[in-house]
N, C-alpha and C positions, 0 to 999 in steps of 0.2 A: 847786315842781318841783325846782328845788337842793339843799332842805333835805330831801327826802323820798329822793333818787336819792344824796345821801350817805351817808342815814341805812342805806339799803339798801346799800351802800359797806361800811359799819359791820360791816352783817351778817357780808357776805361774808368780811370781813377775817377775822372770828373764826372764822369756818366753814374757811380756808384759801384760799377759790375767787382766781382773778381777778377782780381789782377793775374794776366796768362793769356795769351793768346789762343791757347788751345780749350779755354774752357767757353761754353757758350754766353752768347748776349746775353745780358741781363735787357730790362724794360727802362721808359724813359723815365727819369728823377720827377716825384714831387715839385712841383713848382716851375720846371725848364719849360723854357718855348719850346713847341714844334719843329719850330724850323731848326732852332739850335740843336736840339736831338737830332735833327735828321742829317743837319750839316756834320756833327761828328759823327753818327753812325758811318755814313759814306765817307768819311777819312780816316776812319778807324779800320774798317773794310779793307780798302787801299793799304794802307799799311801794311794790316795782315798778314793780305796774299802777296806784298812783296816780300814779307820775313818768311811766310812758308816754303815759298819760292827759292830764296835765297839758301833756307835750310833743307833741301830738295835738292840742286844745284851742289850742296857740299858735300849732301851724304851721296850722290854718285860719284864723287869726284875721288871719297873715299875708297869706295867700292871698285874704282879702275883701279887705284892704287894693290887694293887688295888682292884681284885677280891677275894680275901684273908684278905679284910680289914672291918671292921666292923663299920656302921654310926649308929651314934646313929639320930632318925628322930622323 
């Protein structure tokens, strides 16, 4: 999840955007080819949705934990 939601980090950096996955696309840099914009937007994408994924995936896993867990009150 870290290493994916970095690497998408990576992206953004080169691309100019705010760094964060949760914040929206920024637009293509000054001077970038098309196609190079377009090849990192779709790997940045990809990334993404496997750190959201991944971060979706853990907070249920938490949540089983939770309901499954015994307070003492």
């Amino acid at each position: 999840m870290d290493r994916m939601a970095r690497k998408a980090d990576g992206i953004r950096a080169k691309l100019g955007w705010q760094l964060g996955i949760l914040y929206p696309e920024g637009g293509r840099p000054k001077g970038m080819h098309l196609h190079t914009y377009q090849r990192l937007v779709q790997r940045y994408r990809k990334l993404r949705n496997i750190a959201i994924l991944a971060i979706a995936d853990e907070f249920s896993v938490l949540q089983r934990l939770r309901n499954t867990a015994t307070f003492d009150q």
